[in-house]
N, C-alpha and C positions, 0 to 999 in steps of 0.2 A: 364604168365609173364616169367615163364623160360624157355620155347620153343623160345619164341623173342629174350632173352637174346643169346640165342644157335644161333640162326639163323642168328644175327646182327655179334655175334665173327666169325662165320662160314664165313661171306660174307668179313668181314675186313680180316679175312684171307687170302679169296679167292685172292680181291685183292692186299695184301700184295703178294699172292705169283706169281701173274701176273706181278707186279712192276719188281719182282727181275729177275723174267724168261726176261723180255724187257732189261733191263740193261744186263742179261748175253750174252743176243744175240747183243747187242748194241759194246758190248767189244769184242765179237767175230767179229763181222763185224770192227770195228778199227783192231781188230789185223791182222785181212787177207788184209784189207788198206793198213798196214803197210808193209807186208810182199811183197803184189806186188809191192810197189814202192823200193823197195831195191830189185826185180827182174829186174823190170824194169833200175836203177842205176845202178846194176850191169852189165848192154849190154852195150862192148864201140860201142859211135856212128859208128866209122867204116862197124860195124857189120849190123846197123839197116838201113844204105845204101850203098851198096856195088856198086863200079864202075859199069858202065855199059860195055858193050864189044868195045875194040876196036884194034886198030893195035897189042897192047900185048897180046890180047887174051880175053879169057870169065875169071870171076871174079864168084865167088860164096862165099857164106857163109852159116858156120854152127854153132850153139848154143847147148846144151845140157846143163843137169844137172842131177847129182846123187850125192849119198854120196860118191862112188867112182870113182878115180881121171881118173885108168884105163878104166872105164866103160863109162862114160862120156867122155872122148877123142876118145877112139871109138863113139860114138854116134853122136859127132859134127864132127869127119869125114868122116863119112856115110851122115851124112844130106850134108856137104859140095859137095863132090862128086856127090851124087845126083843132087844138083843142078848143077854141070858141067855136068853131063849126059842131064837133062833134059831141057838144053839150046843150047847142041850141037844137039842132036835128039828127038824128045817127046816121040820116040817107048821105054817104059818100062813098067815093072809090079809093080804094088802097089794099096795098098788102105788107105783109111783111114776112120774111124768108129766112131763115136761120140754121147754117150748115159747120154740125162738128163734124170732123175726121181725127182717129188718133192713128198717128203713125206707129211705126214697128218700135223706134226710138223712146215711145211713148209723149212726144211729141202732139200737142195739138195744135190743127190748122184751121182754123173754124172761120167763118164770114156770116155777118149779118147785110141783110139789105133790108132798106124801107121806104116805099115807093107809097108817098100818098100825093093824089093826081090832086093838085089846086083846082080843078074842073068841079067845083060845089056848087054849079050853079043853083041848086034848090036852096042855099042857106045865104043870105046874103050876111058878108062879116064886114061890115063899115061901120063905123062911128067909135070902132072902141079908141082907147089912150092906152097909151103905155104909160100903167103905174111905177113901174120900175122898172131899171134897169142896171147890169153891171156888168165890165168887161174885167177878165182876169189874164192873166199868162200863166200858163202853166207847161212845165217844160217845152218851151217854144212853140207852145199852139195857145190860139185865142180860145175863149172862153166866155162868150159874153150868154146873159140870165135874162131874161125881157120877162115881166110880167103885166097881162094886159087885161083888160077892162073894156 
């Protein structure tokens, strides 16, 4: 009788603590909801279709985000750039890497890397302007949009 009794608490437990593990990952997946749509908010539309090329020239855009304001302006003008390099000539070097793993937890731990060498020597990118630009905060990281010309 008191093995059953052991075994029924054991199992109400078990369940009990299934319950709460579902709810914790329930609120983790709202909070990362949350989070990409206020990544997403924070891109002006500008950014998410940039002109196409014409009489004025090629049009590009960059995004980034860090907690620093300096680090992240370099970053969205590296991507910017980029993309005027890679629309004036496709010859440059870079890669890009991208690695999921799911854990037992089902948990995933996944990395992205993007590694494009500013070494273009074949494209020269001088003369453009920045047609726009905008810095955002968003959950304590910068956020700045450069569109360039």
């Amino acid at each position: 009788m008191r093995i059953q009794t052991h075994r029924r608490e054991y199992s109400e437990r078990t369940v009990e603590a299934e319950e709460l593990r579902n709810e914790a990952e329930a609120a983790k997946t709202k909070k990362r909801q949350s989070q990409n749509e206020g990544f997403i908010e924070g891109i002006p539309a500008w950014a998410l279709q940039p002109p196409r090329p014409d009489a004025e020239g090629l049009y590009a855009v960059g995004v980034a985000e860090s907690a620093s304001l300096n680090v992240s302006q370099k970053k969205a003008m590296l991507d910017a750039e980029f993309g005027l390099a890679k629309q004036y000539r496709q010859e440059l070097s870079g890669s890009e890497r991208s690695f999921t793993q799911e854990r037992n937890d089902r948990s995933l731990a996944s990395q992205y890397t993007q590694l494009i060498d500013k070494l273009v020597a074949r494209v020269s990118v001088v003369g453009f302007e920045v047609v726009k630009q905008e810095v955002k905060s968003v959950n304590g990281r910068r956020r700045p949009s450069l569109h360039l010309r």
